[in-house]
N, C-alpha and C positions, 0 to 999 in steps of 0.2 A: 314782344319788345318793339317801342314805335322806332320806326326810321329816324324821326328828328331827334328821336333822344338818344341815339346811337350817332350821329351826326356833327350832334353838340358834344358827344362824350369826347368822338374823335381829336377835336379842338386841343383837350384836354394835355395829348399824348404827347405835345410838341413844346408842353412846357418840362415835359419826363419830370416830371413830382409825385410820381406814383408809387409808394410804396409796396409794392407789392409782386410776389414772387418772381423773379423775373419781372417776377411783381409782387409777390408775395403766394401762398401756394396748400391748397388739401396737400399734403403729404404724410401718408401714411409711416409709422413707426417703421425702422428698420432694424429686423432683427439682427441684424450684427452687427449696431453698435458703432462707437466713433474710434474705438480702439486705447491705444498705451497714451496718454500725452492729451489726454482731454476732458474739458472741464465745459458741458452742459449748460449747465450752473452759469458761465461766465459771457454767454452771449449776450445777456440783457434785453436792449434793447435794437441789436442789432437788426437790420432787415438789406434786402436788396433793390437796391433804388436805382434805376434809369439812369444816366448820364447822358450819352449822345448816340444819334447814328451816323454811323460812316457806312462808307465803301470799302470797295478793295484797295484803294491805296491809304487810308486809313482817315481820309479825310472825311471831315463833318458835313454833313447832308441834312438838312431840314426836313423835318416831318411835314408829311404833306396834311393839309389842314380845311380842304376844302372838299375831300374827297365825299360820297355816301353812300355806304356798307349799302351791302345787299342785305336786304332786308328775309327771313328764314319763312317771317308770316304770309309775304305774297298777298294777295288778294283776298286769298280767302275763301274761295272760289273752285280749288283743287280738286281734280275727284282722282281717286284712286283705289284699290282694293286690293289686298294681301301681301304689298310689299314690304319688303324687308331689306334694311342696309346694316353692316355686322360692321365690328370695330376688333381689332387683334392686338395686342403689345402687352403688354407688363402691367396687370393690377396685383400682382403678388410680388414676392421677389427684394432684394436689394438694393432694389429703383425703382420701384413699382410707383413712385408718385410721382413720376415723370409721364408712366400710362397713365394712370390715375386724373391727371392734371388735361390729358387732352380728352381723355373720355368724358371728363365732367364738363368741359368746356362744348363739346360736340351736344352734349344732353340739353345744355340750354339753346341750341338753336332748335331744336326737336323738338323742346316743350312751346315754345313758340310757335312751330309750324303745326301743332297738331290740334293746339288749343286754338287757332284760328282758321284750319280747317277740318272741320266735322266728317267732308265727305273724304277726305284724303288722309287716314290715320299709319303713321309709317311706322315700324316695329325695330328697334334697332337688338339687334346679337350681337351681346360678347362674348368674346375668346381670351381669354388667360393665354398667353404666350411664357409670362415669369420674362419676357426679354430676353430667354436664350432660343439659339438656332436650333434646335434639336428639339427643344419643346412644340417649335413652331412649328416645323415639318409634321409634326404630329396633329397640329390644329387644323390647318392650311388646309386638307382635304374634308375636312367636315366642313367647312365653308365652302369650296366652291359646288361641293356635295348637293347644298340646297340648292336648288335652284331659286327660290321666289328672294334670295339674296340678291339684288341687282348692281350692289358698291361697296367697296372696301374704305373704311377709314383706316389708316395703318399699311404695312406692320411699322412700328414703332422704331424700332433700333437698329441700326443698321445693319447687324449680323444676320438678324432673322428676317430682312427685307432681301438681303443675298442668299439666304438659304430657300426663300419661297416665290423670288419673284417668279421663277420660271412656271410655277403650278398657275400660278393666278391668270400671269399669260396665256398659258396653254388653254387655261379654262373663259377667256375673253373675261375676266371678271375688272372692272374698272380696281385700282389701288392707288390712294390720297396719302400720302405718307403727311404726317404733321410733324416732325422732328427724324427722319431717317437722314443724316448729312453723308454721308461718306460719296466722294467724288462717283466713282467706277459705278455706281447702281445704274446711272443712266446712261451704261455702255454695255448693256446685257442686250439689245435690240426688243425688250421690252415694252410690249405697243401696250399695256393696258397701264404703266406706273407714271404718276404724277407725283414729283416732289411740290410740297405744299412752302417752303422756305430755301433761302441761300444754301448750298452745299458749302462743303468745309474746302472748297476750290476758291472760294469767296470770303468765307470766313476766317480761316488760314494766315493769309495775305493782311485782308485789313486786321484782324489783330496784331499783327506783327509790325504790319507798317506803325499803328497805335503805340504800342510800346516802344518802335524806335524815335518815331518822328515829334510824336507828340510829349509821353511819358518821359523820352531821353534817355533810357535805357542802354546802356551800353553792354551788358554781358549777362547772357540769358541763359540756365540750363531746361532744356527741354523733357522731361520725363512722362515718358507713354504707359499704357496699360498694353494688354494683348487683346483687347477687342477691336474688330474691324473699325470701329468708330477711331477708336483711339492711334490707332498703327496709320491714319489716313489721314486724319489730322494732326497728325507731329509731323509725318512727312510734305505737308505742305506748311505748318509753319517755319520747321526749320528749313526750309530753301526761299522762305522768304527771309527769316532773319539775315540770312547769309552767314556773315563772319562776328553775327552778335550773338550767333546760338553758340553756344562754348562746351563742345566735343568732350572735353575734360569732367564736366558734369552732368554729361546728358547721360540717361538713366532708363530702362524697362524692369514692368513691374508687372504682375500678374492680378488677373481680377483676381477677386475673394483677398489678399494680400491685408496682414493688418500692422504687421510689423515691419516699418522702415526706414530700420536704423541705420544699414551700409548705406542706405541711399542717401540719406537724410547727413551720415558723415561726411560722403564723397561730397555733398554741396558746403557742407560749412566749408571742408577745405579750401576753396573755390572764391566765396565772398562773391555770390553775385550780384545783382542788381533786382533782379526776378526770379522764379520759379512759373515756368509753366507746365499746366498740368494735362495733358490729354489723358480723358478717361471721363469714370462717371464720380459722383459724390460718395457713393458706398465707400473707395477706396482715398478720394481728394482727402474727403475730412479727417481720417486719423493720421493722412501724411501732414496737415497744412500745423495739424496739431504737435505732432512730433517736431517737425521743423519748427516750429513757435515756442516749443518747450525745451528744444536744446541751444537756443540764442539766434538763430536765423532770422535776420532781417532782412532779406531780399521780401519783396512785396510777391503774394501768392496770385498767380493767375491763370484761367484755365475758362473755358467753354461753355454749350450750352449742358452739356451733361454733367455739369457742376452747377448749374442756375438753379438750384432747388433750396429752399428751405430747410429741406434737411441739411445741408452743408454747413448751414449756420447754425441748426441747432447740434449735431453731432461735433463741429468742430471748437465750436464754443467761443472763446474771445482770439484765435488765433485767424478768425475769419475775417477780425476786422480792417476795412484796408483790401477786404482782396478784391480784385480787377477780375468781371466777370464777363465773356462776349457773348453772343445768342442772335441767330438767324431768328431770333423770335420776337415780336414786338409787343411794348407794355398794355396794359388792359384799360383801355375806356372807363371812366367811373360809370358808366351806366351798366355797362358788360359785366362791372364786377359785381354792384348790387345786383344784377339777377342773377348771377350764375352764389353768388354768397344766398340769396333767398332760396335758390334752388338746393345746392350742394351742401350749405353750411361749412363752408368754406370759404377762403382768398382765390381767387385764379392764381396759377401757376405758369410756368414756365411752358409752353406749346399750347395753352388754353386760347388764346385768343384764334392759333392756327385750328384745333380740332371744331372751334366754332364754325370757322370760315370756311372751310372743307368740306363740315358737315351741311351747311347752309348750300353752297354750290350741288351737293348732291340732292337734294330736296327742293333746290330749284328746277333740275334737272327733272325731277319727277312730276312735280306740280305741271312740267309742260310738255305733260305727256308722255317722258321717256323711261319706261317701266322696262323696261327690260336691258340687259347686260350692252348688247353690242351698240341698243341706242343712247343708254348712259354714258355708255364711252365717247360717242361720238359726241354727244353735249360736252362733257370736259374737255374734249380736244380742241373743241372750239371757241368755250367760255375766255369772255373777256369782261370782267369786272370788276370792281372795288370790294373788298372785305374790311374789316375792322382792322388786320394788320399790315393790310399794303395791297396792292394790284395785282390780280389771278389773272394770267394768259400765259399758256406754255407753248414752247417751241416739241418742234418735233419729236425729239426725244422725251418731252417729259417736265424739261427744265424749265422755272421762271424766267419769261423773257428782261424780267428787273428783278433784283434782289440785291436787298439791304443788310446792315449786322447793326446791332446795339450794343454799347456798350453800356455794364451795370456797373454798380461797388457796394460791397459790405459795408454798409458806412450807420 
């Protein structure tokens, strides 16, 4: 992929006219379904299209438009031998197209760097995690097991990024998360994890400020899932809402969950203004659906673990209208045709992140740094431009800028 045509695509992002998973998105079928209260059939033509980026106080922010991506090709010039960089999260599972969506986005920086250099061919390992903790504990040690592994893309979700960071640590292996959000990861004293996007410390906030200040929002119920992601981001948007998050409808629900009826009662009683959803899409779409099919008009809104494609397609016509936020930024039309020529797919939701991650570690290699404790020490230092915003992390880990977008079902 040339640089100037990753440059010019950039341009593109700050008109957000992109339809596409987050932008549009591979997402693999979900075996469980959208549930009671959904009709497939009625999404049409629906997709999810960009609106704006803010901040934490929920104000709009311009895309920056001058910036240029690191390029994955390098010179060309590369030499290297036997290395290997493995990638871990969800290609099966209930959300699997959320992994799915950064793994494929990560493949087209690779296929770029490998096809322009001969002497530097880098081998990437996946791991199936399925995005549960338990699963991943079990992967976690066959990767750091290899050694000729020198970088981690992943883990993916938050729960199994708490359940493993410590092994990775322990083992000096470098770890890029491209969607792990939940605040507390980068409070583990964790010297090898880099979040690749805004935590839900940032995202939190400015969606909340979003739906008061902007949207005008006056009375919100909050309802969470049990996953880490989900129990970390309700708690910080409801202390940003304040006195707009309304106690009387706020709601816990359980992953795997397909029926929610009390819940979905407890809000009609209420008459909000919103529904916000912390959790993932497996469970968003047959709530947004039930709420849609028993008269609920509050406008549905929820995060990036609802930025999926499947959302739209599981939930059906009850998706349209919903307000969707995402530490993740839209896809370049040049990033899309090549990762669509590669994949046979749209990019998704964290595709543009597992790009830029993947490119940063491949940069890493190309100059020399093959091995673990010296790849780490390249990410610690990296300061450059990606396709979705500006890589330099502070000492824990965290971007020292991070942004939020907001989408809509429309």
């Amino acid at each position: 992929m040339h640089r100037r045509k990753l440059q010019a695509a950039v341009v593109l992002v700050a008109a957000a006219t992109l339809a596409l998973s987050a932008c549009g998105s591979k997402s693999t079928d979900s075996s469980s379904g959208a549930g009671s209260g959904t009709s497939t059939a009625d999404a049409g033509n629906l997709s999810i299209k960009p609106v704006v980026q803010i901040d934490s106080t929920g104000k709009e922010v311009a895309a920056d438009t001058t910036k240029t991506p690191a390029d994955p090709a390098g010179d060309g010039k590369a030499k290297c031998s036997g290395v290997k960089l493995a990638f871990a999260g969800a290609k099966t599972g209930a959300n699997a197209a959320l992994g799915i969506n950064i793994i494929d986005g990560a493949k087209v920086a690779l296929d770029a760097h490998n096809k322009a250099n001969p002497g530097c061919q880098v081998t990437l390992t996946e791991f199936d995690t399925e995005g549960d903790p338990q699963k991943a504990t079990q992967v976690a040690p066959q990767i750091v097991s290899d050694a000729s592994i020198v970088g981690l893309l992943g883990p993916a979700f938050s729960g199994e990024t708490k359940a493993t960071g410590a092994i990775f640590a322990q083992a000096g292996l470098l770890s890029v998360s491209a969607s792990a959000t939940n605040v507390a990861l980068t409070t583990n004293n964790w010297k090898t994890f880099f979040r690749g996007l805004a935590n839900d410390g940032v995202q939190g906030p400015a969606v909340s400020k979003y739906m008061t200040d902007t949207l005008k929002y006056k009375k919100i119920c909050v309802v969470q899932d049990d996953s880490d992601y989900g129990v970390g981001l309700a708690a910080t948007v409801k202390k940003a809402l304040g006195d707009a998050a309304d106690s009387n409808c706020a709601a816990d629900v359980k992953t795997g969950d397909k029926d929610f009826s009390s819940t979905v009662s407890q809000i009609k009683g209420e008459s909000p203004d919103a529904v916000f959803y912390a959790g993932y899409f497996a469970e968003a779409a047959p709530f947004a659906a039930q709420l849609h099919s028993s008269g609920v008009t509050a406008t549905f809104v929820a995060a990036d673990g609802v930025n999926d494609p499947q959302f739209v397609k599981q939930a059906g016509s009850a998706a349209k209208g919903a307000v969707l936020s995402c530490p993740c930024g839209p896809a370049p039309a040049s990033f899309a045709t090549a990762y669509k020529a590669l994949n046979n797919a749209e990019p998704g939701v964290y595709s543009t992140e597992g790009y830029d991650l993947m490119t940063i570690m491949l940069k890493g290699v190309d100059a020399g740094n093959i091995t673990r404790p010296a790849l780490l020490d390249y990410a610690k230092n990296y300061d450059g431009d990606g396709l979705a915003r500006h890589y330099k992390w502070d000492s824990t880990g965290e971007l020292a800028k991070a942004l939020i977008w907001i989408y809509k079902d429309q």
